[in-house]
C-alpha positions in Angstrom: 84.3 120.8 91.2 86.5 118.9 93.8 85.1 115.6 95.0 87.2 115.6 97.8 87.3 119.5 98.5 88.1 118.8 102.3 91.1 117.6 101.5 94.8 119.0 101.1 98.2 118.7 102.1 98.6 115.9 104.8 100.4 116.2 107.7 102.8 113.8 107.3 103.6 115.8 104.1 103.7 119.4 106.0 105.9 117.6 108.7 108.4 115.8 106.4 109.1 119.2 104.4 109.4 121.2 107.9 111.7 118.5 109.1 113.9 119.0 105.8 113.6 122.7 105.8 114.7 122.6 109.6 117.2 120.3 109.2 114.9 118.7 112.3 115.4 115.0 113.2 112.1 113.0 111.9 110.0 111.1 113.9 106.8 112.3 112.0 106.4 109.6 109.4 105.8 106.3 109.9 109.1 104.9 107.8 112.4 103.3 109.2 115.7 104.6 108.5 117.5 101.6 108.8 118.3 98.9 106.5 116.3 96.2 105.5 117.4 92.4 106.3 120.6 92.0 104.1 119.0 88.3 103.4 116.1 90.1 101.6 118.3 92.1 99.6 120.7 88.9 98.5 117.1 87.4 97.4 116.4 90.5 95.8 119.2 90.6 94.2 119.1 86.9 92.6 116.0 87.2 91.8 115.8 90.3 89.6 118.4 87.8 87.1 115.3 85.4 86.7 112.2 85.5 84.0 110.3 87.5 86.7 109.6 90.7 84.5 106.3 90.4 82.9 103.0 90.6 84.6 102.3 88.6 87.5 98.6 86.9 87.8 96.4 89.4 88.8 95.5 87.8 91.9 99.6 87.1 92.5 102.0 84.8 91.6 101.8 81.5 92.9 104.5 81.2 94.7 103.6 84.4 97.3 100.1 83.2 97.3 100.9 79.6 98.6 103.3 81.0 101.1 100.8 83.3 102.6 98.5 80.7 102.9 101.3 78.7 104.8 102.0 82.0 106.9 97.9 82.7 107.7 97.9 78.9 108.7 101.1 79.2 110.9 100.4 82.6 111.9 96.1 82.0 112.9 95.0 78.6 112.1 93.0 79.7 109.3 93.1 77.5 106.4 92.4 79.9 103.6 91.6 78.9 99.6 94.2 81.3 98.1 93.0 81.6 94.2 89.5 82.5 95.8 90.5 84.3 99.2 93.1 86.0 98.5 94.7 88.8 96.3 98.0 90.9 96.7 97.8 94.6 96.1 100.2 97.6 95.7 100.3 98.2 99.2 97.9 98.3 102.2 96.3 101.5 101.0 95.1 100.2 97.8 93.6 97.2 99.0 91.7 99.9 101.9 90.8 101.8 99.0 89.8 98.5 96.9 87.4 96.9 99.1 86.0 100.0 100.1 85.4 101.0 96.0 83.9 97.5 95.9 81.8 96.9 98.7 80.3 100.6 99.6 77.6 102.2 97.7 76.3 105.5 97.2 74.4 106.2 100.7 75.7 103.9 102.7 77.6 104.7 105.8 80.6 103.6 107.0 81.8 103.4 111.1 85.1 104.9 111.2 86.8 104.6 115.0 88.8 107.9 116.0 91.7 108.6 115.7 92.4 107.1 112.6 94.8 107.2 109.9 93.9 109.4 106.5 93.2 107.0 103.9 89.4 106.1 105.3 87.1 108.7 105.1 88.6 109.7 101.4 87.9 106.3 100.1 84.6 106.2 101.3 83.7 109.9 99.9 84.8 108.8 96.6 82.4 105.7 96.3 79.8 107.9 97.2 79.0 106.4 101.3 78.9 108.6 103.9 81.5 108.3 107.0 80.0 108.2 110.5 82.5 109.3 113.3 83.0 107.5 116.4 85.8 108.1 119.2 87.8 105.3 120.5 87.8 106.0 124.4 90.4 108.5 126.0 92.5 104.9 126.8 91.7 104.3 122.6 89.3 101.6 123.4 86.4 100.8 121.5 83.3 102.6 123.2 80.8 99.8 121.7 77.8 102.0 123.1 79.1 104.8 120.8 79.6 102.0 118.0 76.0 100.5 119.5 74.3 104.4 118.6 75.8 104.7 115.5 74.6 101.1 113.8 71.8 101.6 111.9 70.1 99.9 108.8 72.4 102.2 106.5 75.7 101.2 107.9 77.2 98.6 105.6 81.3 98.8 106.9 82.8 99.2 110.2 86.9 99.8 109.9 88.4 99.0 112.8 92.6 99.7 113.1 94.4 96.5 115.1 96.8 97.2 116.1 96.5 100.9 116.5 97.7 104.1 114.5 98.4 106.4 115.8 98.1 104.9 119.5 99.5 102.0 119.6 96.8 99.7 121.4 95.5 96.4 120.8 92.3 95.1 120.8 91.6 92.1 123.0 89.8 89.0 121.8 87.0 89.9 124.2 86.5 93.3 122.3 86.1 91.3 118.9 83.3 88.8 120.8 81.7 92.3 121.8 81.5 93.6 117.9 80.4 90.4 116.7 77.3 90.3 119.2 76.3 93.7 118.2 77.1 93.1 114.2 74.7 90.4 114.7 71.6 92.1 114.5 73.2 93.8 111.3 73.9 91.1 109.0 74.5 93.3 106.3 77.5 95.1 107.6 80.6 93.9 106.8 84.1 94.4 108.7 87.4 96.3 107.3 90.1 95.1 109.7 93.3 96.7 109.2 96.2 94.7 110.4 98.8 95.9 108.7 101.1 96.3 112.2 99.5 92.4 113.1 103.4 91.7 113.6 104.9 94.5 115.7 103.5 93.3 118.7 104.8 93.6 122.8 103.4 92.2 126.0 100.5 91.0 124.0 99.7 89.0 121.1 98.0 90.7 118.3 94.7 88.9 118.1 93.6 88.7 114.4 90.3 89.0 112.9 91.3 85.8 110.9 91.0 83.6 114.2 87.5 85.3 114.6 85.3 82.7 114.1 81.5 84.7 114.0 83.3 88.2 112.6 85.7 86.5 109.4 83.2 85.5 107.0 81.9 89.4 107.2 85.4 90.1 107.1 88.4 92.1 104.7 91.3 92.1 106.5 94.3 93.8 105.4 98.1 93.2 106.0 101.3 94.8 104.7 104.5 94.0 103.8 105.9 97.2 104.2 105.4 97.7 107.8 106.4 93.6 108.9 109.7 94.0 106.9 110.1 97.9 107.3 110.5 98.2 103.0 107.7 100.5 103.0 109.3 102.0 99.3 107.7 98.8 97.5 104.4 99.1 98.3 102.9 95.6 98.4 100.1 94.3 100.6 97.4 91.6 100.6 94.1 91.1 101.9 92.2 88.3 102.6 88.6 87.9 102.4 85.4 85.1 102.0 84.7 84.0 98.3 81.8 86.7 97.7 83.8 89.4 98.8 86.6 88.7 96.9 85.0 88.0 94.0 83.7 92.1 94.1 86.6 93.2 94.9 88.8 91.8 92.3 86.4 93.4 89.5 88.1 96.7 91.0 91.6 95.5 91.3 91.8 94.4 87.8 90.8 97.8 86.1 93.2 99.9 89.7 96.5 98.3 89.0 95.9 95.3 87.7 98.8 93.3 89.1 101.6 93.9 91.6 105.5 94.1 90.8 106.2 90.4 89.6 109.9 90.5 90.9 109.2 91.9 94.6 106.3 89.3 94.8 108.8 86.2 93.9 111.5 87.9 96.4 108.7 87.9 99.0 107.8 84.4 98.6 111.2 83.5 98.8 112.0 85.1 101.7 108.6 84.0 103.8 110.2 80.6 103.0 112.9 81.8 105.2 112.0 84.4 107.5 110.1 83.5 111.2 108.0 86.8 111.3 107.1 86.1 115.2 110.9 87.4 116.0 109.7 91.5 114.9 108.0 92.0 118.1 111.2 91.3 119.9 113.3 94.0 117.5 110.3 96.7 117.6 109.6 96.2 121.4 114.1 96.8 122.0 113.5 100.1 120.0 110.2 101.0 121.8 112.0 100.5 125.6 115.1 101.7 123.9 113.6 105.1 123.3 111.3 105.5 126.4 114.6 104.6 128.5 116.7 107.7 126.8 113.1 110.1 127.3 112.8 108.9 131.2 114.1 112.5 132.1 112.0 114.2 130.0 108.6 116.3 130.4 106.6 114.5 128.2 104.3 111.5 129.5 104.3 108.5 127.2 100.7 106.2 127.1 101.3 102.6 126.5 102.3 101.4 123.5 101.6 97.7 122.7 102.0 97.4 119.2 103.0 99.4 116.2 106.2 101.4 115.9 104.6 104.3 117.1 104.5 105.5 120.6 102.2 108.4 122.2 103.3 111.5 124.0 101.2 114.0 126.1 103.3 117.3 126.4 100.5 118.5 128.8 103.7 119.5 131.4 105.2 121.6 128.6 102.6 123.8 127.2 99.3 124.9 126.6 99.4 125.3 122.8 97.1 123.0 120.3 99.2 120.0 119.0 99.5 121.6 115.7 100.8 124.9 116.9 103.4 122.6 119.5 104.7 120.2 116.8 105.3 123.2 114.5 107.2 124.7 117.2 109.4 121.4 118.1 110.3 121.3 114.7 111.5 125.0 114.4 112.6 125.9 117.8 114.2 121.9 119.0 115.0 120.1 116.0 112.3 117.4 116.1 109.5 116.8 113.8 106.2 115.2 115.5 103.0 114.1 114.6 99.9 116.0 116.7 97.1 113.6 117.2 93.9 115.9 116.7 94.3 115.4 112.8 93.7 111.8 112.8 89.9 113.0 114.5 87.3 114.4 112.2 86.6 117.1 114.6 90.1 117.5 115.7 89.9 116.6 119.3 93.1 117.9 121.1 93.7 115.5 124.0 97.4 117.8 123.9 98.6 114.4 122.8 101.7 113.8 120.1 102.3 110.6 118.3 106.7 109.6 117.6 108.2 107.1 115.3 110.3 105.1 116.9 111.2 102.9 114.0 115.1 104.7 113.3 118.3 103.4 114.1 120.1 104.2 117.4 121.7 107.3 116.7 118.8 108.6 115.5 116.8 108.4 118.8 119.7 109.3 120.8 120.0 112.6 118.9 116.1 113.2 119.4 116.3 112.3 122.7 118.6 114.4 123.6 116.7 117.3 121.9 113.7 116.8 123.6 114.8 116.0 127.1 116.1 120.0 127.2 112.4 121.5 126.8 
């Protein structure tokens, strides 16, 4: 018997394979196509010659945990105790899935704020909680009377996605002083923040669950390498969380994976030494205007997009088909693989809404663009 029947082939799996079997152009999956800073690579590169092969601490190696503590400082004024705060994982997802493993019991619920990515609600099955479904507003806002009516003395997590896939907003500081008033009368609920875009940030600044003063002591908060330095393919992430949290969920990293690749961690740490992480916004936001500029003639509608590198579409001018049935068709019949947005909603809500990935070199989006502006 399945214990997680619901699930099957995701989209981002049906989309990639249509896109190949199409020969579409992909702006499904959330992945760059361009390369990665050549300084990384020469790191890399230098670094793969050292005595960097054998397991790393569990927790990390020491030299990527003391400059993440350096980048948390510079980055949110938090001062964080790295060998009892913090632990690197193999990617975002598994440190999602950790915490949640961890922290959630069987009959617990857990707030999950629609439309969100995939990797939630499985993580929460499998520890045996139950996931309670609340929709962000139609501007993907938090609707805190919705999070209000769904609190209850069962809740124990509430996940919240800053900034936002598959929409692209942020949350404001004022939202966070909001959540915190109304975890207050719940002390035992606890806070997954994911943050792994915290970098790809516009017109705003991405306000950080770490510079929360009354939310981060409740608080896991999740970041990835993969999306700030687009080298999704190594899969390596970190988390950061108060003493007794940590402590839980190490007891399930150890027996997951353990440790993380020893030679990417000592690359990383080398290059953070480097690297001034406040200049992605700039290269993200040149792609997002990039794009939008080339679509201007089109008949899709884009919503603002203020972080991520992800920017949402309604194609409500174009047709009346669900966004399933409409991606399928822009892969087949235009060359251009999508993401529809009612599969990141429990109950599929179809707002006729289409999420692109606007993280691809030039050519890419100019051969897209041009595509899509002749439907």
């Amino acid at each position: 018997m399945s214990k997680l029947p619901h699930v099957g082939t995701t989209i981002f799996t049906v989309m990639s394979k249509m896109a190949n079997d199409y020969n579409a152009i992909n702006l499904s999956q959330g992945f760059p196509n361009f390369p990665v800073d050549s300084r990384l690579l020469e790191i890399y590169q230098s670094t793969v010659a050292e005595n960097v092969h054998q397991y790393a601490p569990m927790m990390g190696h020491p030299l990527l945990m003391e400059e993440l503590t350096k980048l948390t400082y510079k980055s949110y004024g938090r001062q964080i105790a790295p060998e009892k705060e913090l632990l690197v994982t193999a990617g975002a997802t598994q440190a999602i899935y950790t915490a949640i493993q961890a922290l959630v019991k069987t009959g617990d619920e857990v707030i999950v704020l629609n439309p969100a990515y995939d990797c939630y609600e499985p993580a929460i099955i499998l520890a045996g909680g139950t996931p309670v479904h609340v929709n962000l507003d139609k501007a993907f806002r938090p609707d805190f009377e919705a999070i209000k009516t769904a609190l209850s003395a069962r809740t124990r997590m509430i996940i919240v996605n800053n900034p936002h896939n598959p929409s692209g907003t942020i949350w404001e500081k004022e939202d966070y002083d909001t959540l915190a008033e109304l975890l207050e009368k719940f002390p035992n609920v606890l806070l997954l923040s994911d943050e792994v875009y915290e970098y790809i940030t516009f017109e705003k600044r991405h306000f950080s669950v770490n510079s929360c003063e009354k939310l981060k002591e409740k608080a896991i908060i999740v970041s990835s390498f993969g999306k700030t330095f687009h080298i999704t393919g190594w899969k390596i992430g970190y988390l950061i969380a108060p003493e007794q949290l940590m402590t839980e969920i190490k007891k399930v990293h150890q027996f997951l994976v353990f440790s993380v690749n020893s030679a990417a961690q000592v690359t990383l740490a080398k290059y953070l030494h480097e690297v001034d992480v406040s200049k992605l916004g700039d290269f993200y936001r040149q792609k997002r205007d990039f794009f939008k500029e080339l679509m201007k003639t089109s008949l899709f509608d884009f919503l603002p997009s203020e972080g991520s590198y992800f920017q949402t579409a309604s194609y409500q001018r174009i047709s009346d088909e669900n966004d399933e049935e409409f991606t399928k068709r822009l892969v087949r019949e235009f060359g251009v693989a999508t993401i529809p947005f009612s599969v990141f909603y429990n109950d599929k809500t179809d707002n006729k809404l289409i999420r692109f990935c606007f993280a691809k070199d030039d050519h890419t989006l100019e051969q897209a663009a041009e595509k899509l502006c002749r439907i």
